[in-house]
Backbone bond lengths (Angstrom), bond angles and torsions (degrees), N, CA, C in turn:
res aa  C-N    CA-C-N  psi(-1)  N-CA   C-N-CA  omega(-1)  CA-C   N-CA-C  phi
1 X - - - 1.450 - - 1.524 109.43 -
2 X 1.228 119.20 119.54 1.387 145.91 149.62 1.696 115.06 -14.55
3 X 1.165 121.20 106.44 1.838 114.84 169.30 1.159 124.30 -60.07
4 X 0.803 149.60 131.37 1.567 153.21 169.68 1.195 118.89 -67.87
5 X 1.296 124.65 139.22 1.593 121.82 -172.08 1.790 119.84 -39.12
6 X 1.274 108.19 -45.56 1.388 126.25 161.81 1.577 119.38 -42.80
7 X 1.046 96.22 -74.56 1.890 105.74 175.74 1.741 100.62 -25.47
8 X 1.687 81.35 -66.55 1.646 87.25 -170.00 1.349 114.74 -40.83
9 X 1.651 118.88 -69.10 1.048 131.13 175.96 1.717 119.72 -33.96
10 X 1.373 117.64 -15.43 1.556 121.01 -169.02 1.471 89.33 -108.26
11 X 1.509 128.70 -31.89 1.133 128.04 -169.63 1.468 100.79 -70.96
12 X 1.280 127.40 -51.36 1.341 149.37 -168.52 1.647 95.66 -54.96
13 X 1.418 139.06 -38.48 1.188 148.24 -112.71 1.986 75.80 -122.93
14 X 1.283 92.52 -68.35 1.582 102.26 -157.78 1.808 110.49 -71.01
15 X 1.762 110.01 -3.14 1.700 104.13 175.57 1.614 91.55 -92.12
16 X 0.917 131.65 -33.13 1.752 126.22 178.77 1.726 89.43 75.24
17 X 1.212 99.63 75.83 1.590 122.44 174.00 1.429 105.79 -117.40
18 X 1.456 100.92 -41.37 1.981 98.49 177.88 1.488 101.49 -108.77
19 X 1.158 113.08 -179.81 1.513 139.21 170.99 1.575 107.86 -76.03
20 X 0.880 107.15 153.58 1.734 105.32 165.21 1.320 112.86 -68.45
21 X 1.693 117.08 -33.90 1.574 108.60 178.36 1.533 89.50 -75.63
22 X 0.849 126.18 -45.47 2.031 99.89 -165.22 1.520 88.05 -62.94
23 X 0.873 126.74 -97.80 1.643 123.99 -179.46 1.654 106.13 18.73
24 X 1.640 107.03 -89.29 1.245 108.72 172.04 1.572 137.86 -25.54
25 X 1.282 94.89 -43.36 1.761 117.30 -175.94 1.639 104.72 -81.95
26 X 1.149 131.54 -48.73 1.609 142.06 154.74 1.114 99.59 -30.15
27 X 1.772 132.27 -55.85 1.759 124.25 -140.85 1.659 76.81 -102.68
28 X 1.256 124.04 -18.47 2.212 107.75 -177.25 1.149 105.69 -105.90
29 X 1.048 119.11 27.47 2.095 130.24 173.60 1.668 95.52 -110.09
30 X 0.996 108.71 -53.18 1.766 130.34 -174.25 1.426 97.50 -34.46
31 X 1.860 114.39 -70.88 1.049 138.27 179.95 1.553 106.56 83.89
32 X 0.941 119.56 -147.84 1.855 114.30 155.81 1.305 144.95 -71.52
33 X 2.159 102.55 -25.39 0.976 119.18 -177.74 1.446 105.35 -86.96
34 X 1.213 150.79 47.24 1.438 132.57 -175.88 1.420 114.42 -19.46
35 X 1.346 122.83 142.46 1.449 136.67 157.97 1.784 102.34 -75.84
36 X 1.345 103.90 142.86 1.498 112.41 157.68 1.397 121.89 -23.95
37 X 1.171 109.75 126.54 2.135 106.72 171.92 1.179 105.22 -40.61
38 X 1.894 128.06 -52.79 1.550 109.05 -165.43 1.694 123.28 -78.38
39 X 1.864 92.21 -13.20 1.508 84.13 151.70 1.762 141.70 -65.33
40 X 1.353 91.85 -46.16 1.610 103.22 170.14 1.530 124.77 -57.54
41 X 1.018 102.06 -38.09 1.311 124.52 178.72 2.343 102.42 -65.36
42 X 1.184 112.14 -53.83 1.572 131.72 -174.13 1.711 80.72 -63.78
43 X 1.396 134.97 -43.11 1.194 120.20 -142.60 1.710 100.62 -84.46
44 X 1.687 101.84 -48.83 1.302 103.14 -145.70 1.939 90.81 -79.44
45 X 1.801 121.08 -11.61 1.470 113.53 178.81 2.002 108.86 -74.52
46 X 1.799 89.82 -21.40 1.931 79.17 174.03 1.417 125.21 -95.49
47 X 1.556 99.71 3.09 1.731 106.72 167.56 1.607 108.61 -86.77
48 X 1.077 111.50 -6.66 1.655 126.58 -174.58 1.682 108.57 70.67
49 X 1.160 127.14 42.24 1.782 135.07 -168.60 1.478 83.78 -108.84
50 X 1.330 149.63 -27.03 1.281 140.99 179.82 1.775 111.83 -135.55
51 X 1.216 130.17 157.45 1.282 130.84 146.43 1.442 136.73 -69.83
52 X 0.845 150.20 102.45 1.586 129.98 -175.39 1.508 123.84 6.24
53 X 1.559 96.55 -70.89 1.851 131.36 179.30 1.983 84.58 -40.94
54 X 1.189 124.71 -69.11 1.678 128.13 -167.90 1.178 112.03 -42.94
55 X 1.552 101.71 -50.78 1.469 121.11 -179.02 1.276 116.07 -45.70
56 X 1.547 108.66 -65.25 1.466 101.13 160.54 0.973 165.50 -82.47
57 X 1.154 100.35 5.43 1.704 134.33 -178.65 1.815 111.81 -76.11
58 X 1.816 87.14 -46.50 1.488 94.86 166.96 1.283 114.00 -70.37
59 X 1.446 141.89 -65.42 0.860 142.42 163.28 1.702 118.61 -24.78
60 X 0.980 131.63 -17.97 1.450 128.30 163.78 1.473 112.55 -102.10
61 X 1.768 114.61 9.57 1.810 112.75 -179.89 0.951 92.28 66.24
62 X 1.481 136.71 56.50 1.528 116.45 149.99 1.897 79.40 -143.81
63 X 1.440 86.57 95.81 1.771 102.74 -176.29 1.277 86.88 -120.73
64 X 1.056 156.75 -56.88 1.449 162.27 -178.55 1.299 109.92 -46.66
65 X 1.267 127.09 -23.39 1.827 126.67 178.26 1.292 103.25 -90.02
66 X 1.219 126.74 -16.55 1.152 99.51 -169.99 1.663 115.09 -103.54
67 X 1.280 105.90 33.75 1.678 121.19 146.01 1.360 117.29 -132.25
68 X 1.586 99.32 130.99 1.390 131.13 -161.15 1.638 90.03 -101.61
69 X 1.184 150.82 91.80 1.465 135.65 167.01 1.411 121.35 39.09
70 X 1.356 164.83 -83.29 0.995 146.41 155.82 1.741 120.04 -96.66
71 X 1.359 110.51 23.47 1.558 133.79 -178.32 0.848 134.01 -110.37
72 X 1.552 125.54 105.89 1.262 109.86 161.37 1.503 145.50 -100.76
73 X 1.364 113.01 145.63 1.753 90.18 -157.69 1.345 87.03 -90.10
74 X 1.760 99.12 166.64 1.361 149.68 -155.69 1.270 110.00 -116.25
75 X 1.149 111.63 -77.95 1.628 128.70 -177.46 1.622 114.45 -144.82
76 X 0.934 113.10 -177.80 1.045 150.43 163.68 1.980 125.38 -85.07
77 X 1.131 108.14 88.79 1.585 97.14 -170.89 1.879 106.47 -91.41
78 X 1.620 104.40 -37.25 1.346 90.52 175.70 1.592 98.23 166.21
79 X 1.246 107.98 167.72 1.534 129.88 -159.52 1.397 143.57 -143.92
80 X 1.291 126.40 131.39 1.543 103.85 -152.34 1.696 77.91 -166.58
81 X 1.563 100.57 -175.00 1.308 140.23 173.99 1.484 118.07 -48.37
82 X 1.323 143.82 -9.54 1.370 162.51 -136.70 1.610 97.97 -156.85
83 X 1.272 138.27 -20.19 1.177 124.46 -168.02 2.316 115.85 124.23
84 X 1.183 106.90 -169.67 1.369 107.37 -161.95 1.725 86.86 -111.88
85 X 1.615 102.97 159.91 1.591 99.94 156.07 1.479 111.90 -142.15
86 X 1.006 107.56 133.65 1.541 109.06 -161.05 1.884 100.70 -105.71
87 X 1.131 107.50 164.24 1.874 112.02 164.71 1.640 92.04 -107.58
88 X 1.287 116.46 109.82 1.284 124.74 155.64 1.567 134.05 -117.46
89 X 1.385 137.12 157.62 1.299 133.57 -155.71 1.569 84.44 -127.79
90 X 1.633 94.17 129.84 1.988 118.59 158.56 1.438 103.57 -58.94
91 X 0.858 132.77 114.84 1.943 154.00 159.70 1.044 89.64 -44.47
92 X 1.560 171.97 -35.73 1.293 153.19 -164.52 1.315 105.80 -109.71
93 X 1.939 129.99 -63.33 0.944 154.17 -138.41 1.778 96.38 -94.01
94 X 1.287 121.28 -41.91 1.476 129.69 159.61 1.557 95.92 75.85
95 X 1.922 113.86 38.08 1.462 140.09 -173.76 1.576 87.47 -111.65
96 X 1.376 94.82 127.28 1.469 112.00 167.23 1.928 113.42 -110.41
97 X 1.401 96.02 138.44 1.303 106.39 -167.54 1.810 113.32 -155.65
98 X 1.599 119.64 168.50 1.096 116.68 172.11 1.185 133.57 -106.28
99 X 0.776 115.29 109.88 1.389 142.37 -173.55 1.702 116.73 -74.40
100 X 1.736 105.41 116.14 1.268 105.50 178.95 1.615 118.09 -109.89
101 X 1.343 120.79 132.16 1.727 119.95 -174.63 1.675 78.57 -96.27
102 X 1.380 91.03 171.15 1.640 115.96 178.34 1.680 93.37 -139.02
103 X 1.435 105.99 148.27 1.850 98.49 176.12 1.561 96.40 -115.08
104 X 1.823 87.39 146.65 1.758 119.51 -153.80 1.683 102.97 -28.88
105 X 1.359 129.56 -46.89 1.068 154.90 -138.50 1.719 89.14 -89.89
């Protein structure tokens, strides 16, 4: 099942990927008529406010993974048997680096 412009918008809200003013400015562009998710979604990756990889990650409700403790992921670099490695950026330090998950197991 498909997210609803809303979802998104709460999803978008709760990874702390935008600012509250972009936030704000996103929800008074919208207006009443919302545009389609894959529009919003096309818009806010060619203003550079998201990556693709964000885009869709949120868009599938998995807005919450994509902060690692003071990280946020970026992309996706690659994947295997050992775990994921992402390109993610330090939220303070604005240092980009790679980032390795390990799975629970």
């Amino acid at each position: 099942m498909e997210q609803t412009v809303q979802q998104f918008l709460d999803q978008l809200s709760e990874s702390g990927l935008l600012s509250d003013d972009d936030l704000d400015a996103l929800r008074e562009s919208l207006g009443d008529a919302p545009d389609t998710l894959a529009e919003i979604t096309d818009t806010l990756v060619e203003q550079r406010k998201l990556t693709k990889f964000q885009a869709d990650q949120i868009s599938k409700g998995n807005g919450a993974s994509l902060v690692l403790g003071n990280y946020l992921l970026v992309g996706e670099i690659g994947a295997g048997g050992m775990g994921k490695v992402y390109l993610a950026e330090h939220r303070r330090m604005k240092r980009r680096v790679a980032l390795k998950t390990l799975p629970p197991a």
